[in-house]
C-alpha positions in Angstrom: 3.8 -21.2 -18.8 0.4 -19.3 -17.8 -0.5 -16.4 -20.0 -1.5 -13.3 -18.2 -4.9 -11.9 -19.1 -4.0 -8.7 -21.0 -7.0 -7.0 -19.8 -5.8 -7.6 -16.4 -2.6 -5.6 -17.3 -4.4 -2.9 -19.0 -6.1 -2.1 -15.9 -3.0 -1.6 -13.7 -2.1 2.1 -14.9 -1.2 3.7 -11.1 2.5 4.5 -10.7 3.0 3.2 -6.9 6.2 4.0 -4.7 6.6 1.3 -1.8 7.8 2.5 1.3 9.4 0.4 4.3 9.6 1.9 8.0 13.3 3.3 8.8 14.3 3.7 12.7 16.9 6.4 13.3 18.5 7.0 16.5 16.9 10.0 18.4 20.1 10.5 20.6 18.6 10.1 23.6 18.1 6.0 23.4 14.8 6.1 21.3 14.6 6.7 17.3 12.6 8.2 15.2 10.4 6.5 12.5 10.2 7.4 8.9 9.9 6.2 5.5 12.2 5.0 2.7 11.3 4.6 -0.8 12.0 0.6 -1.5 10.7 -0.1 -5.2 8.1 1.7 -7.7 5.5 -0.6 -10.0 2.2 -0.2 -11.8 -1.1 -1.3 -10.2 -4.8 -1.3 -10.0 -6.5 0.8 -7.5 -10.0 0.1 -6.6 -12.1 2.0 -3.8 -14.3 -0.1 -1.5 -15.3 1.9 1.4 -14.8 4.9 3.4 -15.9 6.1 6.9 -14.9 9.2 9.1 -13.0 8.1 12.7 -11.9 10.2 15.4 -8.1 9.9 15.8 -6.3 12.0 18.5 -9.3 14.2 19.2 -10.3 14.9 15.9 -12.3 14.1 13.5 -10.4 11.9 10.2 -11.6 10.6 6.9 -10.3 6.6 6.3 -10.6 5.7 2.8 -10.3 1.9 2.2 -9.0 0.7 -1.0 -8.1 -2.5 -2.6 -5.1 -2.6 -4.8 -3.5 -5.5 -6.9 -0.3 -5.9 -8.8 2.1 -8.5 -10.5 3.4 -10.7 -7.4 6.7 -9.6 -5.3 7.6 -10.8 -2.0 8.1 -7.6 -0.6 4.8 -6.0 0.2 3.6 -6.8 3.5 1.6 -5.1 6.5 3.6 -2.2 7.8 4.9 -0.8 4.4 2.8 1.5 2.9 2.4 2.9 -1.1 2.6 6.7 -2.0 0.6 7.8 -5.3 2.3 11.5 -5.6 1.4 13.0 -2.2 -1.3 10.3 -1.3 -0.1 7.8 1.1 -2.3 4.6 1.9 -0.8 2.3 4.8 -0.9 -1.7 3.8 -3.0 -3.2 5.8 -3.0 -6.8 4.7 -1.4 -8.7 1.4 -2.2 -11.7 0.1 -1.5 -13.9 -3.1 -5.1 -14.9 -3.9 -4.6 -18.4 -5.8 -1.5 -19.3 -4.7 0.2 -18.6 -8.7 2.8 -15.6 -7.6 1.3 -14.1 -10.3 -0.9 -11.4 -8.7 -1.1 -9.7 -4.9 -3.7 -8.3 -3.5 -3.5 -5.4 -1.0 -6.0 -4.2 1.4 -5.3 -0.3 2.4 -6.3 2.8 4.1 -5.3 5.9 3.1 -6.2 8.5 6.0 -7.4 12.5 4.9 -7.0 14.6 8.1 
């Protein structure tokens, strides 16, 4: 069995809730989207970049972040990760050597 490299572990020391999209009914044949808490775990969050878009007429700051944590099948693009009131939307996930020991998520997390 591999052995995980402590130091590895030591670094993941973010509390991160996953959220999944929920559609409910609008009553009028659309629904409205919103999010559901799916799972909570530790991770490491790393900045790498940030610019300032305009969105909707106005001006917003995008912070891009990389952030990695023990492997689990659920965390994909569309799901996003809530650190208290800071949300960052997943924009890609990946398993970097193939192991299942470690993902690797590239998100944004948008300031207005």
């Amino acid at each position: 069995m591999a052995q995980t490299n402590p130091s590895a572990i030591g670094r993941m020391r973010r509390r991160l809730v996953l959220e999944a999209p929920v559609a409910a009914p609008d009553g009028l044949g659309g629904a409205t989207r919103s999010f559901a808490a799916i799972g909570a775990f530790w991770a490491q969050l790393e900045w790498l970049s940030g610019v300032e878009q305009w969105r909707e007429w106005r001006p917003e700051q995008v912070g891009r972040y990389r952030v990695t944590l023990r492997w689990r099948g659920d965390v994909d693009a569309g799901k996003r990760l809530r650190d208290g009131p800071r949300l960052f939307d997943i924009r890609a996930a990946a398993d970097p050597d193939g192991s299942r020991r470690r993902l690797v998520c590239l998100v944004e997390e948008v300031v207005p």
